[in-house]
N, C-alpha and C positions, 0 to 999 in steps of 0.2 A: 592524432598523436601516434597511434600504431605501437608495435613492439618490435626491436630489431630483431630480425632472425633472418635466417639462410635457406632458399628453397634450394633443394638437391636436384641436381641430373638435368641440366637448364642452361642452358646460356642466353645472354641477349643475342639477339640477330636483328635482322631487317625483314618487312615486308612491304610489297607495294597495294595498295590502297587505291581501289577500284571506285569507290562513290565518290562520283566527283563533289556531292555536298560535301561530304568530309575533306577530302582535297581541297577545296574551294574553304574553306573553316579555319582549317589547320596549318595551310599555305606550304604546305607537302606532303605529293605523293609517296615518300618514303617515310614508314613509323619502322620505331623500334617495337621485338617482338620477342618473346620468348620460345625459344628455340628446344623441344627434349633431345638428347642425348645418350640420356640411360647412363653416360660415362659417371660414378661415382665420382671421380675427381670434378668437373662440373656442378658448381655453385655460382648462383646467383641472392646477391646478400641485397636487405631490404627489409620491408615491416611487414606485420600481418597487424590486420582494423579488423576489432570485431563488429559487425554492423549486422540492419536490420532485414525481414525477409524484404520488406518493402526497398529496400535500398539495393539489394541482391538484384531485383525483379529489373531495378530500375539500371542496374549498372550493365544488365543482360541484352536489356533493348538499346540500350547506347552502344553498344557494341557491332562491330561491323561483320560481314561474314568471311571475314579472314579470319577472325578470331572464335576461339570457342574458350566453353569455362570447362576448367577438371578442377581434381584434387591434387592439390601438390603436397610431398611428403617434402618436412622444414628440418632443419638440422636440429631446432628442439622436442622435437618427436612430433609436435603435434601436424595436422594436417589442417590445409584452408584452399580455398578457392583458388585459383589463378587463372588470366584468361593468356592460352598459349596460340602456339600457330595451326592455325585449323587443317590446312594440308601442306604441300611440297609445291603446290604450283603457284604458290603466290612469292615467290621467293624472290628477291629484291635482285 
């Protein structure tokens, strides 16, 4: 279900995807990816899930190493996880 809310200073971008399992899965080498910015005007609207550490662990190792997890500040003050773009060189 999730709750709608607004991560700040983000936009979506692309990134290219390096394992070819996931390529080979997903049936493209381009994902979408969240982009920081720092620009205030820059939102990115969407929910936050509150879930389990077991689920965290699990979303951590599904994840590729383009991606990394921070803390995202939401336009209703609170803050949650998000996985963004891990550097500049994977850039679509």
């Amino acid at each position: 279900m999730g709750s709608p809310d607004t991560l700040l200073r983000y936009v979506i971008g692309e990134v290219r995807i390096k394992d070819p399992d996931i390529v080979q899965k997903s049936g493209k080498e381009i994902h979408p990816i969240l982009k920081h910015t720092g620009n205030p005007e820059d939102k990115v609207e969407g929910k936050v899930f509150e879930i389990t550490e077991k689920e965290l662990r699990q979303a951590d190792e599904y994840e590729v190493d383009e991606y990394k997890r921070v803390s995202g500040d939401f336009l209703s003050g609170c803050n949650a996880w998000v996985y963004v773009e891990s550097d500049d060189e994977n850039r679509a």
